[in-house]
C-alpha positions in Angstrom: 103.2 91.4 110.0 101.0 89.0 111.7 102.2 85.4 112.4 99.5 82.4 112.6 99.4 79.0 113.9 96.8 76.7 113.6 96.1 73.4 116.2 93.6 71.1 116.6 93.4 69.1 113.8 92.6 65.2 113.3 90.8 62.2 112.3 87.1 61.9 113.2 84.0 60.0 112.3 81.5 61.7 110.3 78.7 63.4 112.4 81.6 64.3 114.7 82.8 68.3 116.3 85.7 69.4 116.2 87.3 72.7 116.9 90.3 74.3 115.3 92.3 76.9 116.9 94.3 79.5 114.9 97.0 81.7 117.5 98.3 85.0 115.9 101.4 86.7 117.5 103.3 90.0 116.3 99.6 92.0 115.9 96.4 91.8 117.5 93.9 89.6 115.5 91.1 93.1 116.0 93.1 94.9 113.5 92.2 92.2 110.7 90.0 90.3 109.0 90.5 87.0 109.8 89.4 84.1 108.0 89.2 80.3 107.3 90.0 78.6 104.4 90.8 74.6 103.7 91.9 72.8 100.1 91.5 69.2 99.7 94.0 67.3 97.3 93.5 68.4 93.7 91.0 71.5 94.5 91.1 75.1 95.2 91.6 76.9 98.1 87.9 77.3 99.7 86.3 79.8 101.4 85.3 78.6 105.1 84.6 81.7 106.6 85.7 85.2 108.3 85.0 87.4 111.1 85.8 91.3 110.4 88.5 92.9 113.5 85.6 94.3 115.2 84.0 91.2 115.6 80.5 92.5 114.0 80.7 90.4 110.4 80.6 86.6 110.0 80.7 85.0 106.5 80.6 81.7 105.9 81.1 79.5 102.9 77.7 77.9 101.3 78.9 74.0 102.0 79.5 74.6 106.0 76.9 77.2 106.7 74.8 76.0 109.6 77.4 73.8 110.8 80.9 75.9 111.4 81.1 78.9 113.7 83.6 81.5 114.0 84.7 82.6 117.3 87.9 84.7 119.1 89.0 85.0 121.8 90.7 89.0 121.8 92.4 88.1 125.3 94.2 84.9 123.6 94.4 86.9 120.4 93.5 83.7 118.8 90.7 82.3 116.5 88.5 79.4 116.1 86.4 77.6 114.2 84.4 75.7 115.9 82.8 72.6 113.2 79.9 70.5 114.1 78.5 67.5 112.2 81.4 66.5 110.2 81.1 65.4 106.8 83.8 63.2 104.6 83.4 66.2 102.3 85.3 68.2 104.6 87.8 66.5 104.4 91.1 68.7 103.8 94.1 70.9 105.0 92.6 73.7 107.0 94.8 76.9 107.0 93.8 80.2 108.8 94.8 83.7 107.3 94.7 87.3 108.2 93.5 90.4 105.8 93.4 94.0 105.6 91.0 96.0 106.4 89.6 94.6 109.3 86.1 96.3 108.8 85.1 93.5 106.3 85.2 90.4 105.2 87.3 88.9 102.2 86.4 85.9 100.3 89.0 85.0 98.2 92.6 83.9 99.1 94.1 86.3 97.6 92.5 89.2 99.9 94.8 87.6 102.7 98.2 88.8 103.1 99.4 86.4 106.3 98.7 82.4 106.2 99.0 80.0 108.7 100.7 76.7 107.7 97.7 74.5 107.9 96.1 71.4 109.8 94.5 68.5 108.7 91.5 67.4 109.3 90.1 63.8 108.0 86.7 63.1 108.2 86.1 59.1 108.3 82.6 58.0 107.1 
Protein backbone atom coordinates (compact mmCIF):
# COMPACT_ATOMS: atom_id res chain seq x y z
CA UNK A 1 0.00 0.00 0.00
CA UNK A 2 0.97 3.37 -0.99
CA UNK A 3 1.09 6.18 1.58
CA UNK A 4 0.46 9.97 0.39
CA UNK A 5 1.12 13.32 1.69
CA UNK A 6 0.18 16.37 0.33
CA UNK A 7 2.00 20.12 1.08
CA UNK A 8 1.81 23.26 -0.22
CA UNK A 9 -1.40 24.53 0.34
CA UNK A 10 -2.62 28.21 1.25
CA UNK A 11 -4.32 31.43 0.83
CA UNK A 12 -3.76 33.40 -2.45
CA UNK A 13 -5.28 36.18 -4.46
CA UNK A 14 -7.11 35.22 -7.47
CA UNK A 15 -4.85 35.38 -10.73
CA UNK A 16 -2.27 33.79 -8.38
CA UNK A 17 0.15 30.09 -8.92
CA UNK A 18 0.46 27.93 -6.72
CA UNK A 19 1.96 24.48 -6.57
CA UNK A 20 0.88 21.48 -4.64
CA UNK A 21 3.09 18.70 -3.78
CA UNK A 22 1.86 15.14 -3.15
CA UNK A 23 4.99 12.61 -1.52
CA UNK A 24 4.16 8.89 -1.72
CA UNK A 25 6.28 6.43 0.42
CA UNK A 26 5.85 2.45 0.80
CA UNK A 27 5.56 2.11 -3.42
CA UNK A 28 6.88 3.92 -6.20
CA UNK A 29 4.29 6.51 -7.63
CA UNK A 30 5.35 4.65 -11.63
CA UNK A 31 3.37 1.69 -10.58
CA UNK A 32 -0.01 3.85 -10.29
CA UNK A 33 -2.11 6.11 -11.54
CA UNK A 34 -2.01 8.95 -9.77
CA UNK A 35 -4.36 11.65 -9.53
CA UNK A 36 -5.80 14.91 -8.20
CA UNK A 37 -8.92 15.53 -6.85
CA UNK A 38 -10.40 18.66 -4.44
CA UNK A 39 -14.11 19.01 -2.78
CA UNK A 40 -15.28 22.34 -1.65
CA UNK A 41 -17.78 22.54 1.40
CA UNK A 42 -21.14 20.97 0.41
CA UNK A 43 -19.92 19.43 -3.13
CA UNK A 44 -18.57 16.32 -4.50
CA UNK A 45 -15.29 15.12 -4.74
CA UNK A 46 -13.99 16.59 -8.21
CA UNK A 47 -11.88 15.34 -10.74
CA UNK A 48 -8.59 17.62 -11.06
CA UNK A 49 -6.54 15.44 -12.95
CA UNK A 50 -4.16 12.20 -13.34
CA UNK A 51 -1.01 11.18 -14.90
CA UNK A 52 -0.93 7.16 -15.78
CA UNK A 53 2.61 5.32 -13.97
CA UNK A 54 4.43 5.58 -17.18
CA UNK A 55 4.04 9.11 -17.33
CA UNK A 56 2.49 9.04 -20.99
CA UNK A 57 -1.45 10.10 -20.04
CA UNK A 58 -2.58 13.42 -18.60
CA UNK A 59 -6.30 14.03 -17.91
CA UNK A 60 -7.50 16.92 -16.61
CA UNK A 61 -10.85 18.04 -15.29
CA UNK A 62 -12.94 20.51 -17.81
CA UNK A 63 -12.93 23.65 -15.07
CA UNK A 64 -8.92 23.67 -14.69
CA UNK A 65 -7.90 22.60 -18.10
CA UNK A 66 -5.41 25.09 -19.54
CA UNK A 67 -4.52 26.25 -16.19
CA UNK A 68 -3.30 23.10 -13.89
CA UNK A 69 -0.43 20.79 -14.91
CA UNK A 70 0.60 17.53 -13.69
CA UNK A 71 4.11 16.79 -13.12
CA UNK A 72 6.43 14.04 -11.03
CA UNK A 73 9.28 13.82 -10.07
CA UNK A 74 10.13 9.63 -10.16
CA UNK A 75 13.51 10.44 -8.21
CA UNK A 76 11.35 12.19 -5.32
CA UNK A 77 8.68 9.70 -5.92
CA UNK A 78 6.43 12.62 -5.50
CA UNK A 79 3.68 14.44 -7.46
CA UNK A 80 2.53 17.84 -8.34
CA UNK A 81 0.17 19.91 -9.49
CA UNK A 82 1.38 22.78 -10.54
CA UNK A 83 -2.03 25.61 -10.72
CA UNK A 84 -1.71 28.84 -12.53
CA UNK A 85 -4.29 31.66 -12.58
CA UNK A 86 -6.22 31.05 -9.55
CA UNK A 87 -9.79 31.37 -9.48
CA UNK A 88 -12.16 31.85 -6.06
CA UNK A 89 -13.88 28.84 -7.74
CA UNK A 90 -11.12 26.69 -6.78
CA UNK A 91 -11.45 27.25 -3.80
CA UNK A 92 -11.41 23.75 -1.78
CA UNK A 93 -9.53 20.85 0.08
CA UNK A 94 -7.18 19.35 -2.39
CA UNK A 95 -6.37 15.61 -1.72
CA UNK A 96 -4.01 13.44 -3.91
CA UNK A 97 -4.76 9.69 -4.52
CA UNK A 98 -3.16 6.66 -6.08
CA UNK A 99 -5.00 3.88 -8.47
CA UNK A 100 -4.52 0.69 -10.02
CA UNK A 101 -3.53 0.03 -13.09
CA UNK A 102 -1.07 2.52 -13.69
CA UNK A 103 -1.48 2.31 -17.61
CA UNK A 104 -4.55 4.72 -17.40
CA UNK A 105 -6.17 7.21 -16.03
CA UNK A 106 -9.24 7.02 -13.59
CA UNK A 107 -11.74 9.65 -13.20
CA UNK A 108 -13.82 8.95 -10.52
CA UNK A 109 -12.88 8.67 -6.67
CA UNK A 110 -13.81 5.60 -6.42
CA UNK A 111 -11.13 4.22 -9.01
CA UNK A 112 -8.53 5.20 -6.22
CA UNK A 113 -7.67 2.91 -3.58
CA UNK A 114 -4.90 5.19 -1.38
CA UNK A 115 -5.85 8.96 -0.47
CA UNK A 116 -3.86 11.53 0.87
CA UNK A 117 -5.31 13.57 3.80
CA UNK A 118 -5.77 16.77 1.97
CA UNK A 119 -4.60 20.62 1.77
CA UNK A 120 -6.39 23.54 1.50
CA UNK A 121 -6.23 25.86 -0.76
CA UNK A 122 -8.29 29.41 -0.57
CA UNK A 123 -8.50 31.51 -3.38
CA UNK A 124 -9.22 35.25 -2.21
CA UNK A 125 -10.83 37.46 -4.95
Amino acid sequence: QVQLVESGGGLVQAADSLRLSCAASGRTISNYCMGWFRQAPGKDREFVGGISGAGAITLYGDSVKGRFTISRDIARNTVYLQMDSLKPEDTAVYYCAAAFPPWTVATLPGGYASWGQGTQVTVSS
